[in-house]
TIPA-383832 format. One line per 10 residues: number of its first residue (from 1); their letters; for each residue x negated, z negated, y of N, C-alpha, C, O. Coordinates in Angstrom, 3 decimals, m for minus. Atoms other than C-alpha are relative to their C-alpha. Example, Ala and Ser with C-alpha at 12.3 -4.5 7.8 and 13.67 -1.06 7.14 Angstrom:
BEGIN
1	AS	m0.890 0.000 m1.190 m12.300 m7.800 m4.500 m0.900 0.000 1.200 m1.936 m0.665 1.181  0.820 0.060 m1.190 m13.670 m7.140 m1.060 0.770 m0.730 1.090 0.261 m0.899 2.198
***
This chain:
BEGIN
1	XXXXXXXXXX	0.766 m0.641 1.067 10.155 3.805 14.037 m1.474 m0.396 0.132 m2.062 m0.564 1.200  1.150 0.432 m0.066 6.974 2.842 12.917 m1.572 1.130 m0.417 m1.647 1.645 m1.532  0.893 m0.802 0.224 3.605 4.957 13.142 m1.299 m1.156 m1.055 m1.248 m2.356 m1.325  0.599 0.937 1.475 0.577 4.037 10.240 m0.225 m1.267 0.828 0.572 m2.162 0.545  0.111 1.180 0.280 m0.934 1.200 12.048 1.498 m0.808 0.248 1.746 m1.685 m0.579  m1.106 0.840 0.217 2.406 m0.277 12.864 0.720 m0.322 m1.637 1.152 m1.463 m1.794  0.144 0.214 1.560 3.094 0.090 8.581 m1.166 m1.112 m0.472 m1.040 m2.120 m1.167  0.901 1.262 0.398 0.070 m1.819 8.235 m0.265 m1.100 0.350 m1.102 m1.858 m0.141  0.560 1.088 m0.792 0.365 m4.289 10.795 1.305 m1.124 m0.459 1.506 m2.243 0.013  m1.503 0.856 0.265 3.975 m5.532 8.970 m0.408 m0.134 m1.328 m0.015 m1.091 m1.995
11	XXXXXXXXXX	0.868 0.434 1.728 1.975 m5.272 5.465 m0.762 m1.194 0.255 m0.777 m2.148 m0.523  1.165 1.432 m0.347 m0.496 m7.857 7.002 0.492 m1.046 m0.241 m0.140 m1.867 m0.905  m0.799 1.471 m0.073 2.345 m10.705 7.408 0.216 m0.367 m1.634 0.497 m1.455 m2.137  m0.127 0.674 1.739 2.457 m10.456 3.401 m1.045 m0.612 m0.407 m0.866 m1.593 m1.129  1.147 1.008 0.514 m1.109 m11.673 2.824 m0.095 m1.106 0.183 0.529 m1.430 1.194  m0.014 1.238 m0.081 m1.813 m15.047 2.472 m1.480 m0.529 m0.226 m2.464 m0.089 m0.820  1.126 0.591 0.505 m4.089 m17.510 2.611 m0.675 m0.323 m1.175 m0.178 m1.113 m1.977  0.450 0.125 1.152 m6.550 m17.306 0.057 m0.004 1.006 m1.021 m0.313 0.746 m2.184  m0.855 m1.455 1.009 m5.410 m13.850 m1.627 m1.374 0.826 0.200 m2.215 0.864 1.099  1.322 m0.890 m0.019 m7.928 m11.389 m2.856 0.785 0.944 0.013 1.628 0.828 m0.877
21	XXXXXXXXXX	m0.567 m1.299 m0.289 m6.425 m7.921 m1.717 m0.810 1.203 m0.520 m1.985 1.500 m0.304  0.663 m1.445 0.006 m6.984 m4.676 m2.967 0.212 0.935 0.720 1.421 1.079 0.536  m0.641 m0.575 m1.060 m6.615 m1.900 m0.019 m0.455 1.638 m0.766 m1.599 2.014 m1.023  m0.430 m1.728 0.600 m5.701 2.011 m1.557 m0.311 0.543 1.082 m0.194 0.025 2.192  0.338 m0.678 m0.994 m6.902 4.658 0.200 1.385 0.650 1.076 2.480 0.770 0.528  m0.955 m0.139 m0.999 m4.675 5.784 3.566 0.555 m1.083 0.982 m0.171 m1.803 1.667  m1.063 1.279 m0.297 m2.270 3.401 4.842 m0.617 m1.208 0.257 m0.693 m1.956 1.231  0.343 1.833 0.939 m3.681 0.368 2.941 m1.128 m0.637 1.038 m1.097 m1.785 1.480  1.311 0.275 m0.476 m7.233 0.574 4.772 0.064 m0.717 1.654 m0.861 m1.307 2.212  m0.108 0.454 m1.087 m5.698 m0.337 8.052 0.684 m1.654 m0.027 0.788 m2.416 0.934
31	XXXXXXXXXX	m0.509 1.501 m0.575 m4.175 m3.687 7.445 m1.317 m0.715 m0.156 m1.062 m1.870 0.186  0.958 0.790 m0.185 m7.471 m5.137 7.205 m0.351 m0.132 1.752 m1.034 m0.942 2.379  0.390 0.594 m2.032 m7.492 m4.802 11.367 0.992 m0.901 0.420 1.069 m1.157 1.621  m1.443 0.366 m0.686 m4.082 m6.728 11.458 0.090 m1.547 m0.569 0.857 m2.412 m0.145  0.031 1.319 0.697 m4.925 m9.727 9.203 0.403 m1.303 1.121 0.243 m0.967 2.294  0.111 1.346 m0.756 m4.286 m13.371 10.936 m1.491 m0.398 0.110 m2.228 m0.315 m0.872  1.059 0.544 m0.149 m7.275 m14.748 12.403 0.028 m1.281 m0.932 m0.948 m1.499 m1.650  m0.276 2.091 0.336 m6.163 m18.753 11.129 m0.086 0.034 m1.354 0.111 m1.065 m1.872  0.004 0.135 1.895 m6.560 m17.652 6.875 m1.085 1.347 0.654 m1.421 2.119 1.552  0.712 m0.746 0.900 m8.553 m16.310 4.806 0.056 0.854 m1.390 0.478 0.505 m2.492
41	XXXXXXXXXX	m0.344 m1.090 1.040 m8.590 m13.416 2.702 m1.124 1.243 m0.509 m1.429 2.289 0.063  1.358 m1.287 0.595 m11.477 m11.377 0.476 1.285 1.245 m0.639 2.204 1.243 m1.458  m0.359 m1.282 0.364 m10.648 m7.622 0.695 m1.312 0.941 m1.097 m2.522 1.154 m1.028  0.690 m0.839 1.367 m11.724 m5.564 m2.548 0.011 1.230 m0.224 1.097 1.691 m0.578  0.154 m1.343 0.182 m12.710 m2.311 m2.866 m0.515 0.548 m1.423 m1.722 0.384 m1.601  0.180 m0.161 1.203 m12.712 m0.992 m6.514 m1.841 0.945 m0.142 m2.244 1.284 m1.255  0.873 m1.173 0.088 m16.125 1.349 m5.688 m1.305 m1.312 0.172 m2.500 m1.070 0.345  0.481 1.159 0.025 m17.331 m2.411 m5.636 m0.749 m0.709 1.456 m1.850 m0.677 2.005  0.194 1.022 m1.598 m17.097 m4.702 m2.389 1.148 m0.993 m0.170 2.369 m0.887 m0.289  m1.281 1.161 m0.540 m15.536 m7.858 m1.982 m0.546 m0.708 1.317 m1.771 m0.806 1.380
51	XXXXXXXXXX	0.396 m0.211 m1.120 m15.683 m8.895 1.586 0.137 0.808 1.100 m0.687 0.750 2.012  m0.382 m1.280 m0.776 m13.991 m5.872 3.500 0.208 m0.795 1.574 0.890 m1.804 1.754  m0.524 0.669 m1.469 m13.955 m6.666 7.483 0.529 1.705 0.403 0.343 2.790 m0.149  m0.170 m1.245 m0.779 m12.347 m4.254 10.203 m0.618 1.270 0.062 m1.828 1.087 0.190  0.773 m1.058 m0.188 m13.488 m0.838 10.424 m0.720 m0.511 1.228 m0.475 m1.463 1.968  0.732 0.764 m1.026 m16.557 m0.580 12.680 0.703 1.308 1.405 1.289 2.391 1.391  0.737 m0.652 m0.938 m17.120 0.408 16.066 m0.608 1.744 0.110 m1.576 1.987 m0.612  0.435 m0.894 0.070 m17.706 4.014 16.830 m1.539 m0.202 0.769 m1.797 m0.676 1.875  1.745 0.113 m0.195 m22.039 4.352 16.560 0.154 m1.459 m0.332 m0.563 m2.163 0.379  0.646 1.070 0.726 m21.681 1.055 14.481 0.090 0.002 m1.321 0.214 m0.937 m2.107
61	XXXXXXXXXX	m0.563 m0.008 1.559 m21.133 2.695 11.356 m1.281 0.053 m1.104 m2.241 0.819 m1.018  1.244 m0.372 0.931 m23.467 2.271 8.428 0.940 1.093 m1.421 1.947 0.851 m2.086  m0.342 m0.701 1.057 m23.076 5.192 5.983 0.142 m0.359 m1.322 0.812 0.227 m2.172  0.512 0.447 1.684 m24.339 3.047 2.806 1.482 m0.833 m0.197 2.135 m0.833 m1.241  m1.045 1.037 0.690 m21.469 0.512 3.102 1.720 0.917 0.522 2.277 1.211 1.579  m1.427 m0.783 m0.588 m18.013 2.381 2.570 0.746 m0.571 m1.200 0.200 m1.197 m2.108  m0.949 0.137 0.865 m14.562 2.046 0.616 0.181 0.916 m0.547 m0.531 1.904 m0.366  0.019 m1.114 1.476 m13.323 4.065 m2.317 0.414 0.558 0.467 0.847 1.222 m0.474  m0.311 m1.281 m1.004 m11.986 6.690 0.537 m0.909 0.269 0.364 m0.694 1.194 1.148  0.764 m0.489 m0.480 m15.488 7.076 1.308 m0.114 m0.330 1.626 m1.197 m0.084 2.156
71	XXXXXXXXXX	0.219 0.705 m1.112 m15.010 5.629 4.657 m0.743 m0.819 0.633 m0.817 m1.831 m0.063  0.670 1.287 m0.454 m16.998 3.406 6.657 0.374 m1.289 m0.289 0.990 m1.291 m1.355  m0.058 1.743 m0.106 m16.668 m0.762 6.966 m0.623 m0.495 0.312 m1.685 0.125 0.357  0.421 1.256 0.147 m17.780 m3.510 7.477 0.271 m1.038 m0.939 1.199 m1.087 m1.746  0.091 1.022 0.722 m18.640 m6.507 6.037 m0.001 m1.095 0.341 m0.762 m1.265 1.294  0.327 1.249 m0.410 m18.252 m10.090 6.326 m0.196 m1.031 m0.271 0.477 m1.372 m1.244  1.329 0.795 0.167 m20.578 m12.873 6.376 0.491 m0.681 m1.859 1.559 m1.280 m1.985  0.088 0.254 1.515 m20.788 m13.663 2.185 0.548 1.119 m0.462 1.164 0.917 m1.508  m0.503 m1.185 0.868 m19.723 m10.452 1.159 m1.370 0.342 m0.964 m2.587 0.163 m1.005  1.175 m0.187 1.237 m20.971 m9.204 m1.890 0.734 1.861 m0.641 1.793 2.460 m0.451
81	XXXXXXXXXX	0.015 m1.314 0.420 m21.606 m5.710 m3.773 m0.264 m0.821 m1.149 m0.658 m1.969 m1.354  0.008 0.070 1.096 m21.328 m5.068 m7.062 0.045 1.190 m0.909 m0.049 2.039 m0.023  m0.046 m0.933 0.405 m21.153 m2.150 m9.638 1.314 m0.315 m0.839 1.729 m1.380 m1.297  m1.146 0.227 m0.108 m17.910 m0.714 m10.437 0.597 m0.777 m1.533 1.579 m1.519 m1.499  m0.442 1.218 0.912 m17.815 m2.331 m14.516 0.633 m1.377 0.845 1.801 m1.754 0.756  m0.207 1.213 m0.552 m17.932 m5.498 m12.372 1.670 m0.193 0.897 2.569 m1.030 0.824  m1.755 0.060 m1.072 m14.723 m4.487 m9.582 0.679 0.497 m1.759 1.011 m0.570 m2.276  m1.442 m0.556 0.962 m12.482 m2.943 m12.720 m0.373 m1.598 m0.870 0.610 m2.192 m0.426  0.062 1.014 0.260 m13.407 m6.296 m14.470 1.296 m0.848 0.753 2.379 m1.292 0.374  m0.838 0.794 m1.007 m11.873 m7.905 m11.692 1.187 0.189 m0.016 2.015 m0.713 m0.142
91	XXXXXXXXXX	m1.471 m0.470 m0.189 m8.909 m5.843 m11.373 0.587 m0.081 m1.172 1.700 m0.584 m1.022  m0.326 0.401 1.323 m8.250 m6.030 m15.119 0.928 m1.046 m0.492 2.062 m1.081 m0.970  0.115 1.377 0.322 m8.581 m9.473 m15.557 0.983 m0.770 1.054 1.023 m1.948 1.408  m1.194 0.507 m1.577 m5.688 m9.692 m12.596 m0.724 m1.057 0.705 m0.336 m2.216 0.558  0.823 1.057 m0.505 m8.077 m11.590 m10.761 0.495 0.721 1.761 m0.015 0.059 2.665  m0.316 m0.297 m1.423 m6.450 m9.455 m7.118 1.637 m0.442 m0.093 2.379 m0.015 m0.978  m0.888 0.411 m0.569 m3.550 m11.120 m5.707 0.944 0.736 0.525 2.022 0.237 0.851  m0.711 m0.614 m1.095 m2.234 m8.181 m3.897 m0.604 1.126 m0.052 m1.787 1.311 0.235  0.763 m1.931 m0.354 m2.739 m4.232 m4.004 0.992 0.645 0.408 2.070 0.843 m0.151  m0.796 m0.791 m1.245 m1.417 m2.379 m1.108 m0.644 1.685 m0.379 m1.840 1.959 m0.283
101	XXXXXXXXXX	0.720 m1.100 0.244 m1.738 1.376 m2.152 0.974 1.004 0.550 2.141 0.845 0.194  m0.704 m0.950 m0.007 m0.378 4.533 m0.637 0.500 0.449 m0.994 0.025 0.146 m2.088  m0.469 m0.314 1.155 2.142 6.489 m2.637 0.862 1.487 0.874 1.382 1.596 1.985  m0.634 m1.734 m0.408 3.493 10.428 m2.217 1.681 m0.310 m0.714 2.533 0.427 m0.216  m1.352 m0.598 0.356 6.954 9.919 m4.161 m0.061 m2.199 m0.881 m1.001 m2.608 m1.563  m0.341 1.271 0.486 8.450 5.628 m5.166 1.430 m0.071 m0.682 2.408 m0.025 0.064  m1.308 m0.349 0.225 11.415 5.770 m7.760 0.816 m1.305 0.185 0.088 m2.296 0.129  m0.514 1.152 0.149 13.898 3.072 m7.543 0.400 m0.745 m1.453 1.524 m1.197 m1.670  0.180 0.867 0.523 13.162 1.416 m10.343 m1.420 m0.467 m0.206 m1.906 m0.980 m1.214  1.965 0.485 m0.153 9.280 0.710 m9.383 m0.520 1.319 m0.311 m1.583 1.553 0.264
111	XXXXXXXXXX	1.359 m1.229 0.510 7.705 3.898 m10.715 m0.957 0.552 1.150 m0.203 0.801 2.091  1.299 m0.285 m0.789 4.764 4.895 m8.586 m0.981 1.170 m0.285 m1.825 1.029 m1.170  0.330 m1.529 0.120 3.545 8.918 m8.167 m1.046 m0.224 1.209 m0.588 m0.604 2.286  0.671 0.059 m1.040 0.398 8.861 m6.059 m1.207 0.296 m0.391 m2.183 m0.399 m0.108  1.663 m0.465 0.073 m2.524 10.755 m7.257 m0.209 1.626 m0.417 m1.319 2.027 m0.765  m0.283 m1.489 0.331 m1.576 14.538 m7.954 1.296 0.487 0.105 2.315 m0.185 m0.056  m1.106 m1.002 m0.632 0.759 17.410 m6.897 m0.736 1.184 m0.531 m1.780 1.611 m0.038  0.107 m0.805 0.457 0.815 20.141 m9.413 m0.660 1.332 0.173 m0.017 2.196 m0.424  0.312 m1.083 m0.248 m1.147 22.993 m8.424 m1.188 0.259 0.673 m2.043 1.145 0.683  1.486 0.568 m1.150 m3.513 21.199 m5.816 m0.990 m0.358 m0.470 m0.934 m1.153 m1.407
121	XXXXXXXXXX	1.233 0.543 0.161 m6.876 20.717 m6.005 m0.376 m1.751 m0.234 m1.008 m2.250 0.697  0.288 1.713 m0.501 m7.275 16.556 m6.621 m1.000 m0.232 m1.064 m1.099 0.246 m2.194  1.447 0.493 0.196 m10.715 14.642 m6.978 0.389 m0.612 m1.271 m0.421 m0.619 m2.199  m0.271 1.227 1.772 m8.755 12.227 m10.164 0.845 m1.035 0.543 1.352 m1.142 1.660  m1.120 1.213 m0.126 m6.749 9.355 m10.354 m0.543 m1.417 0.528 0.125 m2.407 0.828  1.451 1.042 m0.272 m10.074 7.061 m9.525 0.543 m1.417 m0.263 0.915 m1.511 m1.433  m0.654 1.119 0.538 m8.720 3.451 m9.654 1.417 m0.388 m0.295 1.771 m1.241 m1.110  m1.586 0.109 0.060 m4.942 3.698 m9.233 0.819 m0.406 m1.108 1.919 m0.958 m1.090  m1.284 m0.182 0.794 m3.756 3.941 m12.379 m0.567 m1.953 m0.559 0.173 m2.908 m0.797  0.804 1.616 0.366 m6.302 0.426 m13.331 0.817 m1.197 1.024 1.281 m2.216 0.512
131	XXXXXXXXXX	m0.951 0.856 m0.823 m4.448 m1.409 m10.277 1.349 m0.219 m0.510 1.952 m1.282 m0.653  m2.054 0.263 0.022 m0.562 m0.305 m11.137 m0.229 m0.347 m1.089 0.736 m1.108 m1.027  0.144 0.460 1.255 m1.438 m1.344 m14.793 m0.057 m1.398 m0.290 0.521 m1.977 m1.210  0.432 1.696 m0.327 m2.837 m5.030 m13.703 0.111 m0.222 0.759 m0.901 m0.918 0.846  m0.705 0.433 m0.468 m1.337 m5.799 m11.029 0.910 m0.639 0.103 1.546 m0.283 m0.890  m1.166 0.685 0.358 1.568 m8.152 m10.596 0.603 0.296 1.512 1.814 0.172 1.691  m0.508 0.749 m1.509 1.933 m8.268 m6.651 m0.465 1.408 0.774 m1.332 1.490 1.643  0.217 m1.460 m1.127 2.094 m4.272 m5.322 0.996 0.275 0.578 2.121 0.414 0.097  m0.735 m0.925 m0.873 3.232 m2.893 m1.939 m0.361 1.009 0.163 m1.576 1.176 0.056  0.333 m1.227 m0.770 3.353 0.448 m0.688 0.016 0.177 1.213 1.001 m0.250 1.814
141	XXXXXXXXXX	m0.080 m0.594 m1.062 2.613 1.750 2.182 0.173 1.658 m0.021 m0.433 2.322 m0.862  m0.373 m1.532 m0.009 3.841 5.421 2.941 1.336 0.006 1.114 2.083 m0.832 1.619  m1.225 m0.154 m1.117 6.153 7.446 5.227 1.047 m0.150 m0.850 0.783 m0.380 m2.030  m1.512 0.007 0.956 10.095 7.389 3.845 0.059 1.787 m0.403 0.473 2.136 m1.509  m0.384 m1.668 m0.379 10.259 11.461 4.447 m1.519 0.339 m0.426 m2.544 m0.334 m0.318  1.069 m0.818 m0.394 7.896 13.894 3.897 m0.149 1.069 0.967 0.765 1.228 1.776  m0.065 m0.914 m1.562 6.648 16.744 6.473 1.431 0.892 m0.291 1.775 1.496 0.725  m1.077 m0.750 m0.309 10.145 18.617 5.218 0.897 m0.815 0.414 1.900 m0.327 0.934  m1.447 0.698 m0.232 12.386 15.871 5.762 0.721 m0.644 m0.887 1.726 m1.349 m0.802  m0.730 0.899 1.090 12.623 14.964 2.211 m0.423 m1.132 m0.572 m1.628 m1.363 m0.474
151	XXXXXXXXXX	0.089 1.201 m0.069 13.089 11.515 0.877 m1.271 0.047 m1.092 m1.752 1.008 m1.693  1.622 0.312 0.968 9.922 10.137 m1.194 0.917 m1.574 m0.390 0.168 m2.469 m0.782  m0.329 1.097 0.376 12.053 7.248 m1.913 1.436 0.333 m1.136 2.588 0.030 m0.827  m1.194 m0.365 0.815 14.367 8.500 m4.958 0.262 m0.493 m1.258 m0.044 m1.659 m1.506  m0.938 0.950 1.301 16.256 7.983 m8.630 m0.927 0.154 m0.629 m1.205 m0.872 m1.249  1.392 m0.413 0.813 13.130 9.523 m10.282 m0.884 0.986 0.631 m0.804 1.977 1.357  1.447 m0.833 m0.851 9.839 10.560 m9.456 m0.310 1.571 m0.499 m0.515 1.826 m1.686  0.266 m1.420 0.473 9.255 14.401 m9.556 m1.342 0.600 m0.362 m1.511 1.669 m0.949  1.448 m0.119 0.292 5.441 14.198 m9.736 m0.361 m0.649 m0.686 0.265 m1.692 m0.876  0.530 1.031 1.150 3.110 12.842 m12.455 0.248 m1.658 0.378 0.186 m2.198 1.482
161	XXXXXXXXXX	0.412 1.536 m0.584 3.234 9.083 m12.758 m1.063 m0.773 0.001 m1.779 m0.789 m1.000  1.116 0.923 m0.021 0.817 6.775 m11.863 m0.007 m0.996 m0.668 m0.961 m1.313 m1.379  m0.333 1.178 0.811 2.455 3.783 m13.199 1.626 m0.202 0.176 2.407 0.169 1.053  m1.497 0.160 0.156 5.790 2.468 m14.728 0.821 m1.124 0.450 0.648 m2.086 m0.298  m0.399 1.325 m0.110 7.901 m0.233 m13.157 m0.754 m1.133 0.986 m0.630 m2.355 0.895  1.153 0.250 m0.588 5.436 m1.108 m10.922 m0.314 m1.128 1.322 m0.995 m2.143 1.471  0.129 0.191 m0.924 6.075 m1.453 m7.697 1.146 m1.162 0.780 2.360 m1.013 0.639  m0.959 1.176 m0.712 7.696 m4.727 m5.534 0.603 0.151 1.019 1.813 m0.051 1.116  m0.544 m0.383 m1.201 8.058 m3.790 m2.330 m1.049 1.210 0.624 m2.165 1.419 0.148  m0.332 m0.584 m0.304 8.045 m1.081 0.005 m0.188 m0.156 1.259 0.670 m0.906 1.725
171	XXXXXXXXXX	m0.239 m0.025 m1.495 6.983 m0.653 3.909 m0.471 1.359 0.486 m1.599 1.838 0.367  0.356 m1.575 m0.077 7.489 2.940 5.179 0.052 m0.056 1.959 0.191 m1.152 2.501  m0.687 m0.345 m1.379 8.164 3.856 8.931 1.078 m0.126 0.391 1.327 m0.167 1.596  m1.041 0.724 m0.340 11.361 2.895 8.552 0.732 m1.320 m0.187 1.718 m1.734 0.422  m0.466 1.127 0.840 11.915 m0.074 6.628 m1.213 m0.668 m0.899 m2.282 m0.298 m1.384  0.727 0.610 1.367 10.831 m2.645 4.431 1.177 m0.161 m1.478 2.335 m0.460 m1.189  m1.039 m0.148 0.756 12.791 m2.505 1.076 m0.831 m0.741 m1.175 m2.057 m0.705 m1.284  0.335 0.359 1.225 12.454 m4.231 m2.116 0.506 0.722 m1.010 1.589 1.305 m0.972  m1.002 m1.010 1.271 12.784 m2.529 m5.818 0.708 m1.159 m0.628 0.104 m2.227 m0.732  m0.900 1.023 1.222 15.227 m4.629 m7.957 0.387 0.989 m0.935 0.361 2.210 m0.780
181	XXXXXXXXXX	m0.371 m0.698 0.802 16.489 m3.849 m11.065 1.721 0.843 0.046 2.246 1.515 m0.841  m1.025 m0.964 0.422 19.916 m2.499 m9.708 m0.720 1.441 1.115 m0.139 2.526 1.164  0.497 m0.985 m0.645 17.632 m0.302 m7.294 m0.106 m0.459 1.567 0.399 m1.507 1.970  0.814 0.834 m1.333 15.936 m0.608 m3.491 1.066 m1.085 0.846 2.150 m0.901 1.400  m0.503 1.069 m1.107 17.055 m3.391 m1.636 m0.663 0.027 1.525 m1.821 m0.200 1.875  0.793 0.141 m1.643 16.959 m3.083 2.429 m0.261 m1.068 0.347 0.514 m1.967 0.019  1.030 1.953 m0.585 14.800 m6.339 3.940 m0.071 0.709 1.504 1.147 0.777 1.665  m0.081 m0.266 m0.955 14.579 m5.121 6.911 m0.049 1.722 0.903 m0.025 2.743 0.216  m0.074 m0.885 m1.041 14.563 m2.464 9.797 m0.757 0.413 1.071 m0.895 m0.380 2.003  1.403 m0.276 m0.943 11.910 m0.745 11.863 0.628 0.113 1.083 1.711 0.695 1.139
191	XXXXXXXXXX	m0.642 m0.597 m1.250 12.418 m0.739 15.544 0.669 0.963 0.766 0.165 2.027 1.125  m0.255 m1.583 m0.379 14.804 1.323 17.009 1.052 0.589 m1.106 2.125 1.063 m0.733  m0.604 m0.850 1.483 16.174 2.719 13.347 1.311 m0.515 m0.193 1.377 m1.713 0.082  m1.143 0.469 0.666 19.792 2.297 12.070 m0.243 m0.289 m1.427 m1.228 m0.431 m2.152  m0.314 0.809 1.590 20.908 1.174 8.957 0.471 1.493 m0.717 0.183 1.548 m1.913  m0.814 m1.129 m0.073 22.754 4.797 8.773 m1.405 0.841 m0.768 m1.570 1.181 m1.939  0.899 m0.852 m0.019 19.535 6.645 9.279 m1.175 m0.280 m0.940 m1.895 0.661 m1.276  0.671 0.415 1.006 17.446 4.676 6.879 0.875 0.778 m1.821 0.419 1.600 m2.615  m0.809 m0.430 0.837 20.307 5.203 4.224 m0.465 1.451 m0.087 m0.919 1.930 m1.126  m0.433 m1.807 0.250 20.432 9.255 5.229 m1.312 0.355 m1.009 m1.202 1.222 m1.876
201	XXXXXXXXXX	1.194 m0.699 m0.167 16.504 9.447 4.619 m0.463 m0.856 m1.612 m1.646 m1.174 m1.729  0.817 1.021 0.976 16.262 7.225 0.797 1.228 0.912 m0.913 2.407 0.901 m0.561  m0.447 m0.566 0.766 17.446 9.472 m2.084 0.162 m1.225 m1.001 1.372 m1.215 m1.230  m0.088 1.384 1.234 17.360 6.227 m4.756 1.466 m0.204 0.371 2.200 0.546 1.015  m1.214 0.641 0.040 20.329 4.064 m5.039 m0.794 m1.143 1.690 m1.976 m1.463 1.818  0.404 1.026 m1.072 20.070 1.628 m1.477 0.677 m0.961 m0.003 1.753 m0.381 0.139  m0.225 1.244 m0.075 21.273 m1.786 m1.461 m0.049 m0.225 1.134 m0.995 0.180 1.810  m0.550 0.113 m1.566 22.922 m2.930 1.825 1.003 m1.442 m0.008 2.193 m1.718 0.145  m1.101 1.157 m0.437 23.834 m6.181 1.996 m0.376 m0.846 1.295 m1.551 m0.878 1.662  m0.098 0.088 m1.095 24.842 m8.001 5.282 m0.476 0.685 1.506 m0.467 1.893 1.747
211	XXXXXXX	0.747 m0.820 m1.176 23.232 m7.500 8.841 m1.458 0.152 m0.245 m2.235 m0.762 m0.518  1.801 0.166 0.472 19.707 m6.305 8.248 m0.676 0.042 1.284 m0.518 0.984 2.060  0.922 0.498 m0.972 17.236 m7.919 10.790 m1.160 1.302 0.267 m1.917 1.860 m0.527  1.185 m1.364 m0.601 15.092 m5.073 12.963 m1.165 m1.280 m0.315 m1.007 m2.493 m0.176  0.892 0.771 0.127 11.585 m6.213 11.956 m1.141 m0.480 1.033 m1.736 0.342 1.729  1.295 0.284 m0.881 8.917 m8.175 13.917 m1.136 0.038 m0.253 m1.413 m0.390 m1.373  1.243 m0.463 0.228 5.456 m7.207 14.234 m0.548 m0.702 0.617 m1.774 m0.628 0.696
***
């Protein structure tokens, strides 16, 4: 089983050389420590940064430069600021390669619930719904379960949606899964995990074909 940075450190092996990434608040913000040294890749922050390096150093944090979680960063060498017309431009104009965004509830047929829970206090939908809209190339990161035990991976989403059809793939703590159109496909297997116990914990339809490879990190 995989804890967050281990989720983000198996999201990393999807970037590629040359890919402009967008990183969602949670999850997302950590594969920027897991990247390959040997490529290159400008990380984008919709609150306007392109240029995202590793979080810093504790007592190397500058308050002024943060991501749309309000978080610290860094920056690296040619990074550039901008105002946010300029990032939603970007994201629009599908000009990001890749947006990795947490998600509270993923239906199996892509739909994507990740910015409100009925009753709760939430800040807005801030860029999310501008990403799953223009996007072509989104993963999630998120647990499979929530703190009761129930699946976040089902036939339909029970919370507002963010976006329709959305979503490609899928890396939770237990798995990596793809959506297809007959519903999730297992890709692989987190250390440790059955095939059984993945199944028990994914309310959707699951797709199970042959031996599925435990994944390497």
């Amino acid at each position: 089983m995989l804890d967050k940075n281990g989720i983000a450190k198996r999201i990393a092996k999807e970037v590629k050389d040359g890919y402009y990434v967008n990183l969602g608040i949670g999850i997302p913000t950590l594969v920027a420590n897991f990247v390959r040294d040997d490529i290159e890749v400008e990380f984008q922050s919709e609150n306007g940064v392109l240029g995202m390096g590793p979080f810093p150093f504790e007592g190397e944090e500058d308050a002024d430069i943060i991501n749309a979680g309000k978080q610290t960063i860094t920056t690296l060498p040619g990074a550039s600021f901008f105002d946010s017309a300029t990032s939603f431009a970007m994201i629009r104009g599908k000009h990001v390669d890749l947006t990795i965004l947490g998600a509270m509830e993923v239906s199996e047929h892509g739909d994507i619930a990740n910015w409100k829970i009925p009753g709760k206090m939430v800040k807005g939908m801030g860029g999310a719904m501008d990403l799953v809209a223009s996007a072509e190339n989104i993963i999630v990161a998120m647990m499979h379960t929530n703190r009761a035990g129930d699946s976040k991976l089902l036939k339909q989403c029970s919370l507002p949606l963010t976006g329709v059809a959305c979503v490609k793939k899928i890396v939770t703590n237990l798995a990596v899964i793809e959506v297809t159109p007959k519903g999730f496909k297992l890709i692989e297997r987190a250390p440790g995990v059955s095939v059984d116990a993945i199944k028990n914990a994914t309310e959707g339809h699951l797709i199970i074909e042959g031996d599925i490879p435990e994944m390497s990190l």
